[in-house]
GUMI-857161 format. One record per residue (C-alpha): residue number from 1; residue in one letter; x negated, y negated, z. Coordinates in Angstrom, 3 decimals. Example, Ala and Ser with C-alpha at 12.3 -4.5 7.8 and 13.67 -1.06 7.14 Angstrom:
% residues 2
PT  pos  code      east     north        up
PT    1     a   -12.300     4.500     7.800
PT    2     s   -13.670     1.060     7.140
END
This chain:
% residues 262
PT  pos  code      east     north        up
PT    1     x    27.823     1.922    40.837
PT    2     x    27.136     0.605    37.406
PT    3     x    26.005    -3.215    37.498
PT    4     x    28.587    -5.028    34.760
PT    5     x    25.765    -7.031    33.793
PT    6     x    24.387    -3.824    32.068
PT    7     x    24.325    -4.373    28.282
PT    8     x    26.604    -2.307    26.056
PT    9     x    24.985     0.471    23.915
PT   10     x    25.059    -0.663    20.614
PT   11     x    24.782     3.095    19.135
PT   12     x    27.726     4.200    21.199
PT   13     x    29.923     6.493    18.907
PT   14     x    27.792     6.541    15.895
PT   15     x    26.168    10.017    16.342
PT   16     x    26.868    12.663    13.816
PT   17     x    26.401    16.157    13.646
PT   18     x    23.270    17.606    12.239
PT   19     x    24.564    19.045     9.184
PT   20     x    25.762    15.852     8.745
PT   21     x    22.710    14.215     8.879
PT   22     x    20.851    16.907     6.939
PT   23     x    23.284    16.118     4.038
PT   24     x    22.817    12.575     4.013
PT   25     x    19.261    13.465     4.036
PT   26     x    20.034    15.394     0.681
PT   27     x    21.886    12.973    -0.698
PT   28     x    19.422    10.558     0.092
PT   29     x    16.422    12.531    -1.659
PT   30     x    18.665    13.320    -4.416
PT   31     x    18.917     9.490    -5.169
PT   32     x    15.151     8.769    -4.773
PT   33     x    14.314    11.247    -6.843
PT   34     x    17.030    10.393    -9.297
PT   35     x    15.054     6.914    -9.286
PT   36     x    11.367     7.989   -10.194
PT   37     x    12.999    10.430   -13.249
PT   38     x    14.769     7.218   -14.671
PT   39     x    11.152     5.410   -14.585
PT   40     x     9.586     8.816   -15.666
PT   41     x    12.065     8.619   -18.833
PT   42     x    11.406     4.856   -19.178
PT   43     x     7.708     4.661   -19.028
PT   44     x     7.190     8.277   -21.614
PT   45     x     9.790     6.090   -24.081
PT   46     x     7.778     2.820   -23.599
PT   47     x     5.196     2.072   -23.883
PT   48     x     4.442     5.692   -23.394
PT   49     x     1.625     8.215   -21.557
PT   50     x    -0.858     6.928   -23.986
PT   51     x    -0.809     3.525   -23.805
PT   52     x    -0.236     3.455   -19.936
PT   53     x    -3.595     5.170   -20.101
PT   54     x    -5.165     2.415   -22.383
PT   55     x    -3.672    -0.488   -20.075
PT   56     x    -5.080     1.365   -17.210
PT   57     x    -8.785     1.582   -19.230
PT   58     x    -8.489    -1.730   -20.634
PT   59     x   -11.089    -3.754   -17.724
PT   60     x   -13.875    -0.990   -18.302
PT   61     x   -13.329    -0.825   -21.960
PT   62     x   -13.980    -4.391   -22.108
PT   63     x   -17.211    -4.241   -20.496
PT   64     x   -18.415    -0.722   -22.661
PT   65     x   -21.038    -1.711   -25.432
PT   66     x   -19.046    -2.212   -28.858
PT   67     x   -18.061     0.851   -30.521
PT   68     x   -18.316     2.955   -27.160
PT   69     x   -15.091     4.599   -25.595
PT   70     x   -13.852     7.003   -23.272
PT   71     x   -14.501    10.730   -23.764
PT   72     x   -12.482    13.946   -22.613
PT   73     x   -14.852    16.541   -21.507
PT   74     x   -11.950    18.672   -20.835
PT   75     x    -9.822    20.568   -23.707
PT   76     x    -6.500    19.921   -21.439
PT   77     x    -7.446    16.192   -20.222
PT   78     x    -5.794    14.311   -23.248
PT   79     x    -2.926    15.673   -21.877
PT   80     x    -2.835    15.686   -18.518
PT   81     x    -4.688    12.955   -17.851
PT   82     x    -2.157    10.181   -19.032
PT   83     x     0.806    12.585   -17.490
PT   84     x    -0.398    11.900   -13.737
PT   85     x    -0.584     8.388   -15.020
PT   86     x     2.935     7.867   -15.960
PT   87     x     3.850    10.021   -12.757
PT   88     x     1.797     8.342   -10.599
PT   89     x     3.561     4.588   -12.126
PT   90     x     6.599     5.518   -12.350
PT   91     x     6.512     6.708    -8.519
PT   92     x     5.221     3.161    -7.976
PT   93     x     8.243     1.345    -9.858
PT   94     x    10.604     3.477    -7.672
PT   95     x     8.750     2.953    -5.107
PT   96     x    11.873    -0.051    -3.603
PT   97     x    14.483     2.434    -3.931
PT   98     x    13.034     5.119    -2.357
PT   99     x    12.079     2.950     1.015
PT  100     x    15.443     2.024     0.577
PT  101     x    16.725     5.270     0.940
PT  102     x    14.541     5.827     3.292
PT  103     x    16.057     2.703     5.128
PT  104     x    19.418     3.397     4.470
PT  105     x    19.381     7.119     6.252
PT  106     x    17.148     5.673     9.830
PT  107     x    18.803     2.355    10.061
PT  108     x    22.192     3.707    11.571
PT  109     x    20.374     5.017    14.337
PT  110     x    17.897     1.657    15.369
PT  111     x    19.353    -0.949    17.800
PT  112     x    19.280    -4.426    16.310
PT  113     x    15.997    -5.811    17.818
PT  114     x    14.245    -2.829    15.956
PT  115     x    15.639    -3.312    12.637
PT  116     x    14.425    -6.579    13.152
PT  117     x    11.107    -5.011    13.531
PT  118     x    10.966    -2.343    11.304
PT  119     x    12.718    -3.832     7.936
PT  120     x    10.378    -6.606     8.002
PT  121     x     7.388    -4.238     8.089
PT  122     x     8.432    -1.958     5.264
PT  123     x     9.097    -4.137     2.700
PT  124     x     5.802    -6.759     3.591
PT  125     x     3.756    -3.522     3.352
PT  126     x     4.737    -2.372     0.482
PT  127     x     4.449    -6.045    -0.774
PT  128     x     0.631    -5.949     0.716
PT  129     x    -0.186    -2.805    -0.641
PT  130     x     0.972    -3.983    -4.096
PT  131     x    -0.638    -7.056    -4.177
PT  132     x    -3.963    -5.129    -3.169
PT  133     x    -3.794    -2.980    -5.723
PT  134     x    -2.847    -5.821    -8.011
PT  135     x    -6.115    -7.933    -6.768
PT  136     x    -8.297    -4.575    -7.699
PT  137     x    -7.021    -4.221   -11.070
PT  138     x    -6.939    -7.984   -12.364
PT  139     x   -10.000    -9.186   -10.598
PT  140     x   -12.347    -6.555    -9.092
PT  141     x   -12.320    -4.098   -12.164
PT  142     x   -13.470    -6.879   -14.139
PT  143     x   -16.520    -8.257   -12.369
PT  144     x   -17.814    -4.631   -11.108
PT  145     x   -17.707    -3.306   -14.285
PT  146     x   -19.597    -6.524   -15.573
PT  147     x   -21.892    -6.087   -12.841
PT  148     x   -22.789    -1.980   -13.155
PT  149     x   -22.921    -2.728   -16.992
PT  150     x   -25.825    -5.585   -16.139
PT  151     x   -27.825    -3.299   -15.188
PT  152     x   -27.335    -0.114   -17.830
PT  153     x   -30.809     0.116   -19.826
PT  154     x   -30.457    -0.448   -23.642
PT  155     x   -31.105     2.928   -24.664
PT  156     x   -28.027     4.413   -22.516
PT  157     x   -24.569     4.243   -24.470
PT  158     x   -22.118     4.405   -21.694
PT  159     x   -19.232     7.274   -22.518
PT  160     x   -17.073     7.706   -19.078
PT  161     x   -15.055    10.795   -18.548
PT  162     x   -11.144     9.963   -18.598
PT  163     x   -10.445    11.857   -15.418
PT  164     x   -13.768    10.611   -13.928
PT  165     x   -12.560     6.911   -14.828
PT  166     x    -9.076     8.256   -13.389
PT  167     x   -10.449     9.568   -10.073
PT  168     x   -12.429     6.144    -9.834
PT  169     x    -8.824     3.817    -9.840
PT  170     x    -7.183     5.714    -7.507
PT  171     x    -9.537     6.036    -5.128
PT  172     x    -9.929     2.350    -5.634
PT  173     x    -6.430     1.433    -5.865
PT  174     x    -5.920     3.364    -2.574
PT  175     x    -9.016     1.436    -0.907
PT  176     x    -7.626    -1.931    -1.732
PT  177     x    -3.763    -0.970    -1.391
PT  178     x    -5.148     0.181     2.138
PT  179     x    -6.978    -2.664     3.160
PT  180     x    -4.507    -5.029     2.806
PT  181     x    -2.288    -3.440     5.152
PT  182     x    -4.723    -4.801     7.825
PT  183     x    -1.694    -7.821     8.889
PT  184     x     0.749    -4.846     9.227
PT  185     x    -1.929    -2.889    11.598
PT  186     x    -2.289    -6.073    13.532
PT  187     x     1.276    -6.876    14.120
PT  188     x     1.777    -3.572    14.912
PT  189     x    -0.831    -2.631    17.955
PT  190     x    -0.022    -6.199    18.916
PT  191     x     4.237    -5.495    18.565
PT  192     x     3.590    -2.650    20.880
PT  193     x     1.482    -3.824    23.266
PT  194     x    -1.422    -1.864    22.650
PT  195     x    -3.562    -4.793    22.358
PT  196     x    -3.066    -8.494    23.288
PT  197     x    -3.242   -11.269    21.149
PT  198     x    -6.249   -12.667    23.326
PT  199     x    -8.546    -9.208    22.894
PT  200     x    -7.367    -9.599    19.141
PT  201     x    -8.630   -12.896    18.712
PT  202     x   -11.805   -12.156    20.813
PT  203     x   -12.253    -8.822    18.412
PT  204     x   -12.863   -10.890    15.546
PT  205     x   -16.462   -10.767    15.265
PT  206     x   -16.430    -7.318    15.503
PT  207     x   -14.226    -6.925    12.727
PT  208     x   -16.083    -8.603    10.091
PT  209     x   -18.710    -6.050    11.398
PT  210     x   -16.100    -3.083    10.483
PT  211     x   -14.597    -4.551     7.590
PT  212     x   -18.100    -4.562     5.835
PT  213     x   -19.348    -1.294     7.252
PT  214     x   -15.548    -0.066     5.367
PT  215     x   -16.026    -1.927     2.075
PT  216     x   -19.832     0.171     2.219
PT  217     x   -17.857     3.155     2.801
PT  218     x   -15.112     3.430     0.888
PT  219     x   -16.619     1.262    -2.471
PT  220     x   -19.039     2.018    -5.014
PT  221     x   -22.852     0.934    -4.101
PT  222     x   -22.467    -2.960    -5.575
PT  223     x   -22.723    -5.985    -3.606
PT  224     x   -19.602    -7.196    -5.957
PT  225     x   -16.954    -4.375    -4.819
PT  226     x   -17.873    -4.819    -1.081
PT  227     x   -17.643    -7.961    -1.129
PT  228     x   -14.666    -7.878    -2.250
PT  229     x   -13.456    -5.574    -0.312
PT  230     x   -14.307    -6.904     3.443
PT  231     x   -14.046   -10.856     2.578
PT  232     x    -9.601   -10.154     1.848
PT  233     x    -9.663    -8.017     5.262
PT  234     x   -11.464   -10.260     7.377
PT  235     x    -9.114   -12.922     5.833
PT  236     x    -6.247   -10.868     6.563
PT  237     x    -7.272    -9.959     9.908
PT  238     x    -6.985   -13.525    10.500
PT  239     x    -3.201   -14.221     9.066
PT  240     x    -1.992   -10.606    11.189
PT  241     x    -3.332   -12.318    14.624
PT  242     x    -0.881   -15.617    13.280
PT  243     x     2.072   -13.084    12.176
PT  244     x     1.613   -10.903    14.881
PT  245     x     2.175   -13.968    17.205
PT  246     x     5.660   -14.752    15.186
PT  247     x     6.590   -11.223    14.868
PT  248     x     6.752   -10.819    18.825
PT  249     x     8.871   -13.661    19.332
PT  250     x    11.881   -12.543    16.980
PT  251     x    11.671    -9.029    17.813
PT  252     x    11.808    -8.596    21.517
PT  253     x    14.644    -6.353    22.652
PT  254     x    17.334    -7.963    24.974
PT  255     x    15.531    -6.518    27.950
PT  256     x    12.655    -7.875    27.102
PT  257     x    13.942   -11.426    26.453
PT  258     x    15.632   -11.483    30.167
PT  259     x    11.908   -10.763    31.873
PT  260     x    10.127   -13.312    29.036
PT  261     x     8.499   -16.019    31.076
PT  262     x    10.484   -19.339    29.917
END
């Protein structure tokens, strides 16, 4: 016999047939990609391939010796090179409405507590992962480009390859967009119970030790980009333990709340 104090199920009646859901899914695709051809369209109106390409060149252009510029080794790179630029941006710019769709075709089928869990964590990492890519363009272009360029002897003219230049910011932009999802990694083994707030906290030594051995990984060979890169995680590590510790205590599912020591 059924207890009565058994909690309702709150998805009770909402399922839908799978061709239902496969043409939401449609729909919802449709609409996302709807979104990145109106930026597409946008950005190759204004300001246009070209100039993305020169905003995007602008911190090692303003470290090149005067007179020196970019060079296309390729007979196609002109071309394509600023193309997977405005692609790659206006992807980016869509970026909110697609993890909306996204969103919008999962949420019908998550019980309260976890959209309380998993809303949150979409849109802070997508915040995170723009702000790191944001901190690698304004501020770490700028002083490892100074830095490299310190030490270029006088009778080298520096001439970078566009797509060798291209290569170098995404792989950058990836590193940094990456490494500042460190909070959402935290909250998450923590969220789950796959590690406890204590072994997080006592793990923190160790992490500056992985952070560093990362940034040495994953960053040119400069003292300036490593730094940079494993001084925000172990910072971060830090303000994921403090979220993490938050997160837990707005998120726990009603079953969860009932065994919670008071």
């Amino acid at each position: 016999m059924a207890s009565n104090d058994t909690p309702p199920d709150e998805l009770a009646g909402t399922e839908q047939p799978f061709v239902q859901h496969l043409i939401e899914l449609r729909d919802r695709l449709v609409k996302a990609t709807i979104a990145i051809a109106v930026c597409t369209l946008a950005l190759a109106l204004y300001p246009g391939p070209g100039e993305l390409y020169d905003i995007l060149a602008a911190p090692l252009v303003a470290h090149l010796p005067k007179g020196a510029t970019l060079i296309a080794t390729s007979v196609i790179s002109p071309f394509l090179v600023p193309l997977k630029i405005l692609l790659m941006v206006a992807f980016l710019m869509a970026l909110p409405v697609v993890l909306y769709q996204l969103w919008a075709f999962v949420a019908p089928g998550l019980y309260a507590h976890e959209k309380k869990l998993v809303l949150p964590l979409v849109i802070s990492s997508t915040v995170l992962f723009f702000i790191g890519v944001a901190f690698c363009y304004f501020f770490v272009f700028g002083q490892v480009f100074k830095f490299i360029q310190s030490f270029a002897p006088k009778s080298i003219t520096a001439a970078p390859d566009i797509e060798a230049y291209l290569s170098f910011v995404l792989s950058m932009f990836l590193a940094f967009g990456m490494a500042f999802e460190v909070p959402i990694v935290v909250i998450v083994l923590a969220r789950m119970n796959v590690v406890s707030i204590d072994k997080l906290k006592a793990f923190r030594s160790y992490f500056i030790v992985v952070a560093f051995v990362i940034a040495a990984v994953v960053t040119p060979p400069d003292v300036v980009s490593q730094l940079a890169l494993a001084i925000p995680m172990c910072l971060l590590y830090e303000v994921g333990i403090w979220a993490a510790q938050l997160f837990i205590k707005h998120t726990q599912a009603p079953a969860e709340e009932e065994v919670a020591p008071r």
